[in-house]
C-alpha positions in Angstrom: 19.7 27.9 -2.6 18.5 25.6 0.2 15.0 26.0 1.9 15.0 26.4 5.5 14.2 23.2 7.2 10.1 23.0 8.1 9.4 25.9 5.6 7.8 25.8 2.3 9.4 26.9 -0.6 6.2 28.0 -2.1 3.8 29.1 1.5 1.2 30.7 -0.3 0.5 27.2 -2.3 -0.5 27.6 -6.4 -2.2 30.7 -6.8 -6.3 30.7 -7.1 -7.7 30.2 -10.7 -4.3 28.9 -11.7 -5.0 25.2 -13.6 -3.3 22.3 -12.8 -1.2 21.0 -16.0 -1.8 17.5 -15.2 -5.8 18.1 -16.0 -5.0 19.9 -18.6 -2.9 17.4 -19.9 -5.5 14.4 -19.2 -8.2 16.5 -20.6 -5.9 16.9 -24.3 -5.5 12.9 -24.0 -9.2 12.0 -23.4 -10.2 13.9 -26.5 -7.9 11.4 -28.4 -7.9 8.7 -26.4 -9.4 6.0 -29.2 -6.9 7.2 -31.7 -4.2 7.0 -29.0 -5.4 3.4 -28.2 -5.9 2.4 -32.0 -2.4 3.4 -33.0 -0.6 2.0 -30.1 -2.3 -1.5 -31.3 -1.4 -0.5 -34.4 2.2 -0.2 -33.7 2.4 -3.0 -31.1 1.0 -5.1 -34.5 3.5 -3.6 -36.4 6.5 -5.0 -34.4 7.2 -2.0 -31.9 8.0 -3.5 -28.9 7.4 -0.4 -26.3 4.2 -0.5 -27.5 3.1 -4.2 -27.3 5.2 -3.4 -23.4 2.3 -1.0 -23.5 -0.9 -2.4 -24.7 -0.1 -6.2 -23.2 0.7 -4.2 -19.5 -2.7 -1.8 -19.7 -5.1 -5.0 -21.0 -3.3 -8.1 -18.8 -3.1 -7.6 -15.1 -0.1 -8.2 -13.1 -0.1 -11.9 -11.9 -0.6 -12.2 -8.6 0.2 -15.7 -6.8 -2.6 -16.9 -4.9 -1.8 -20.0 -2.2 -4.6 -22.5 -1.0 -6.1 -22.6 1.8 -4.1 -23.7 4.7 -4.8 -25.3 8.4 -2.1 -25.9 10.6 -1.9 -25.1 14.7 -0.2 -21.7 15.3 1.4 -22.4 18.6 2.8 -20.2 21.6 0.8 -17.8 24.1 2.7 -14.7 23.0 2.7 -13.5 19.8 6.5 -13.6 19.3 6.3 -17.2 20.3 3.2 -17.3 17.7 5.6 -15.9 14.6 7.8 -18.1 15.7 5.2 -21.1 15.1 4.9 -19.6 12.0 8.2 -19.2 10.8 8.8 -23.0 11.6 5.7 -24.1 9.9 7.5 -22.5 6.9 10.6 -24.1 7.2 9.1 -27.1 7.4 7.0 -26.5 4.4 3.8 -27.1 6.2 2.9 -23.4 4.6 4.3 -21.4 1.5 6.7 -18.3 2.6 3.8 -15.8 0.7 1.6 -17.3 3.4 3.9 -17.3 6.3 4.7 -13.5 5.6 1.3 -12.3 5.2 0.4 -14.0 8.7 3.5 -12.7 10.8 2.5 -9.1 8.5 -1.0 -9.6 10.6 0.4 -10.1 13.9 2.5 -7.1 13.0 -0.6 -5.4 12.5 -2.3 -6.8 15.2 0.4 -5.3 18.0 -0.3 -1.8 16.5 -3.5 -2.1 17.2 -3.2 -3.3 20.8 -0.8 -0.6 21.4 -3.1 2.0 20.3 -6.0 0.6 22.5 -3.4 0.4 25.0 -2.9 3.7 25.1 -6.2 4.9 25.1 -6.6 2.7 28.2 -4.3 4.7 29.5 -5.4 8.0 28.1 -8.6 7.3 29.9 -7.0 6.0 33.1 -5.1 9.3 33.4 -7.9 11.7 32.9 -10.1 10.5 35.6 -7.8 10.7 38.1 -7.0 14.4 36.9 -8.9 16.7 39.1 -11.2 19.2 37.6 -9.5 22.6 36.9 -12.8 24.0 35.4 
């Protein structure tokens, strides 16, 4: 049976006073939670490899590759024409593509941002010329 599209299947939401199994669940784990950790170094030392997966993922953050510190010119008056400058400073190797992405990402970002105050502008432009109806 299919829910109507927009409508809940469940409007009312959980019922007051009724517990959330996932706390409950947490709550059982953090009462063990040294034994938990102790045997899954245990079996990790042991040769199970799920749980040296485990313990090496929980205690060893993901690498993350980090890029120097980079000048170069970003060219163009628009900010197409300034991705652009980007993308060629790339190509050419003048910046890594990690680099080059998270630049163009904060153009990206930076037109949303301009097109929100842009609208406001507007927003505001619109409302004083509205006579009062009060």
């Amino acid at each position: 049976m299919a829910f109507e599209k927009g409508r809940s299947g469940n409007p009312r939401g959980r019922p007051p006073g009724r517990p959330d199994r996932r706390a409950q669940w947490r709550e059982a784990l953090e009462k063990h939670g040294n034994a938990l950790v102790a045997k899954a170094v245990e079996l990790a030392l042991d040769g199970d490899s799920q749980a040296l997966k485990l313990c090496i993922d929980r205690a060893i953050p993901a690498y993350r590759p980090t890029a120097e510190p980079v000048r170069f010119e970003i060219e163009g008056d628009t900010l197409t024409a300034k991705a652009e400058s980007i993308l060629s400073a790339v190509s050419e190797g003048s910046i890594d593509p990690q680099t080059g992405r998270a630049l163009i990402d904060a153009i990206g970002s930076l037109v949303k941002v301009q097109e929100i105050d842009d609208i406001q502008r507007r927003l505001d432009a619109l409302e004083e010329k509205r006579p009062d109806d009060h």
